[in-house]
N, C-alpha and C positions, 0 to 999 in steps of 0.2 A: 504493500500500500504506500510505503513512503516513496518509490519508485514513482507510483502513478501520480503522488501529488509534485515532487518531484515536474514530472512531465506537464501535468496542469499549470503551473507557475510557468514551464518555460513556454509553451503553448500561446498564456496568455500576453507574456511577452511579446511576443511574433506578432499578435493579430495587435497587440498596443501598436508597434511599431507602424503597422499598417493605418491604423488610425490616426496616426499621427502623419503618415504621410497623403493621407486623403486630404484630412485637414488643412495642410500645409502646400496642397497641389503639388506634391514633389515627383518626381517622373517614374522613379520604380514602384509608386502605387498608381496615380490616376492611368499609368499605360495599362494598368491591367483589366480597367472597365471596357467592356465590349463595345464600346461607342462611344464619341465625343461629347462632353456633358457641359457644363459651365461649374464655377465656383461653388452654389449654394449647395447644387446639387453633391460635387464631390465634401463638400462638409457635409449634409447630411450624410452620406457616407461613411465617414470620418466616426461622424457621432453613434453610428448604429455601431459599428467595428469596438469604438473604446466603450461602449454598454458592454457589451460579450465580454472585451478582456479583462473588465474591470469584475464580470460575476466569476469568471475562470480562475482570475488572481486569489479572488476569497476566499473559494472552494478547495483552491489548490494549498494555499495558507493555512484554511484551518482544517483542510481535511475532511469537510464535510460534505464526503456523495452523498447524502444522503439527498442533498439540496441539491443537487443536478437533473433528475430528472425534468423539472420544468425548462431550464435550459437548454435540453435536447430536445423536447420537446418541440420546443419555438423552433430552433435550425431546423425540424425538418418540417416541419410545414415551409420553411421559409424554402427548402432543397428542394423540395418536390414543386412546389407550387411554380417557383421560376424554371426547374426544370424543362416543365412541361409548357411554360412559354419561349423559352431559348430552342425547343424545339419545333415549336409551331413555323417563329419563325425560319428556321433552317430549313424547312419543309418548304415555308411561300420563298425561298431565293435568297436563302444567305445563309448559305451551309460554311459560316466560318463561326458560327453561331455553335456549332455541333457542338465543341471540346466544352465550353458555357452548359449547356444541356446535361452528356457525361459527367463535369464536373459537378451537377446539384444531384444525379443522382447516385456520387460517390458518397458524397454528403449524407443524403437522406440513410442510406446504407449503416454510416459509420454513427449519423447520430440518432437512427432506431436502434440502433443494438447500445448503444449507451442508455436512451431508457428505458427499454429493457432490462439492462441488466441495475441499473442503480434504482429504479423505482421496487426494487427490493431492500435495498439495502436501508437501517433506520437511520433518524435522523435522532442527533445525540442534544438534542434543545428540546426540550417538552414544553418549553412558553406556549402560550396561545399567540395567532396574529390579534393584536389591539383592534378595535371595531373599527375607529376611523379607517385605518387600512383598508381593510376588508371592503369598507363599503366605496374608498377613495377607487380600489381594485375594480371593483363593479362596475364604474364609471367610466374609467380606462378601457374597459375591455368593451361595453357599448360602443364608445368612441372611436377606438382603435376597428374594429368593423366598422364603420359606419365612412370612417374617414379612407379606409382601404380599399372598400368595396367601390368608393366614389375614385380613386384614384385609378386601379385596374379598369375602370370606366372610361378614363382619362378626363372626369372632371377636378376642374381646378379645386386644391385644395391648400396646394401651397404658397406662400404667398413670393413667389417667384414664377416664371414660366420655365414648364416642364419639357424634357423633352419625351415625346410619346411614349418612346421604351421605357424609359426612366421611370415615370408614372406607372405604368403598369408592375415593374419591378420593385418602386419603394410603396404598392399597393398591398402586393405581396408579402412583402415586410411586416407592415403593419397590421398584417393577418394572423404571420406567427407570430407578430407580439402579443398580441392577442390571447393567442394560447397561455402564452407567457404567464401573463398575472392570472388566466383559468385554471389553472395547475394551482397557482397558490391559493388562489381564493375557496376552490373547493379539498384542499388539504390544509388548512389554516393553522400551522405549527409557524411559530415566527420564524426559523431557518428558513421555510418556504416564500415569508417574504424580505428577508435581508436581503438575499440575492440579486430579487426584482427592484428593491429600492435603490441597493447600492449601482445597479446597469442603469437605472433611471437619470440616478443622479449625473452619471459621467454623461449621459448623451446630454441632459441641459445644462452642466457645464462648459460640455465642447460648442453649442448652441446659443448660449443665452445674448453672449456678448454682440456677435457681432450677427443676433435678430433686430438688439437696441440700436446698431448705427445701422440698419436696413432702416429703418422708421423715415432715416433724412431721404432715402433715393427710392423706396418701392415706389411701384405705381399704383395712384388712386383707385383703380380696381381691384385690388390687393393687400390693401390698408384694414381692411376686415379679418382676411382669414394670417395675416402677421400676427392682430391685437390677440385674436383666439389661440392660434400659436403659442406667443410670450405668455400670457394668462396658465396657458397648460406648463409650459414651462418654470412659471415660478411657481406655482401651487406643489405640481410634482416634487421640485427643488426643497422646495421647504418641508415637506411631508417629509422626504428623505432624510433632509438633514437635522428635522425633531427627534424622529423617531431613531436615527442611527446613532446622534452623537449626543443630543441631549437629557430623552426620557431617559430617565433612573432605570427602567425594568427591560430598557432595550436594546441598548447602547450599545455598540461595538465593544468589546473585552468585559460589560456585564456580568 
């Protein structure tokens, strides 16, 4: 077992790295996107990648599979679901699309049999999740459908212009996020949602800033779904950061 955490920590190093080069537009990460994107887009990017490495690093830290399976969870909805659009379109004329395709259903492969095999194993925290959570989870996960479903649509939801693929891919996203806090919310063990709060936090971290100097340059048709954006972002931000560092009964090293 120390091996595998071991490996979890160096893991999520790797995929840190990567988010940090989305972030940062640096050339050995944005070349690896299947299509030409713009800024916000490769930062959402950024921020989905340092959510992952940021629950990997915890897990791998404290040792707790038992809080993985929601994790794998989320990758494979998110593996299969883009899968099967990286193949669609290699099918209508851009079979360079293929390797994108294979790789989500290398994905789905390696993180079903992770939940599999860790939604055995227990989890060493008997806390319960705190109600606000629970119910804050609830919300998210309405939203996160709602907002995905509209995106795989290719309606505007972000307060940028998408590129087609793009939209359909970060729709997907927000599908297995989705799962993500479902998994916690109906096994409500507070391990169940550390995970999910602490991935939260790092995506509206990597996000929050530079949503606030968007405000000077979005376009007036856009000004909407920014405000509802920042709004999700600082709510989740603080949720995360009461319950992780502040409450007495929930606090990281508690």
């Amino acid at each position: 077992m120390k091996m595998l955490r071991y490996a979890t920590v160096l893991g999520g190093l790797v995929i840190l790295a990567f988010a940090i080069g989305f972030i940062f537009q640096l050339p050995f990460a944005v070349n690896l996107w299947p299509w030409a994107d713009g800024r916000y887009s490769h930062l959402f990017i950024g921020s989905i990648l340092a959510a992952v490495s940021a629950a990997a690093l915890w897990i791998g830290w404290t040792g707790e599979f038992g809080a993985l399976p929601a994790g794998s969870l989320n990758i494979f909805v998110i593996a299969v679901t883009t899968s099967i659009y990286f193949f669609q379109l290699a099918r209508d004329g851009r079979p360079q699309l293929i390797p994108f395709g294979i790789a989500g259903l290398v994905s789905a492969v390696f993180s079903g049999a992770a939940f599999l095999w860790s939604r055995r194993l227990p989890l060493s925290d008997a806390r319960p999740t705190p109600a606000l959570v629970k119910v804050s989870f609830g919300v998210f996960i309405v939203s996160l459908i709602l907002a995905g479903g509209a995106l795989v649509f290719r309606i505007p939801v972000f307060p940028w212009t998408l590129n087609p693929d793009s939209s359909v891919i970060f729709g997907c996203i927000f599908i297995g996020d989705a799962f993500y806090f479902l998994y916690g919310l109906l096994n409500p063990r507070w391990h169940n949602a550390a995970g999910q709060l602490l991935s939260f936090l790092a995506y509206d971290l990597a996000l929050i800033f530079p949503f606030l100097l968007l405000f000077k340059t979005v376009k007036p048709g856009f000004m909407f779904n920014l405000v509802v954006y920042v709004a999700v972002l600082v709510y989740s931000g603080a949720l995360a950061v009461y319950f992780l560092f502040v409450n007495s009964r929930t606090r990281l090293g508690s």
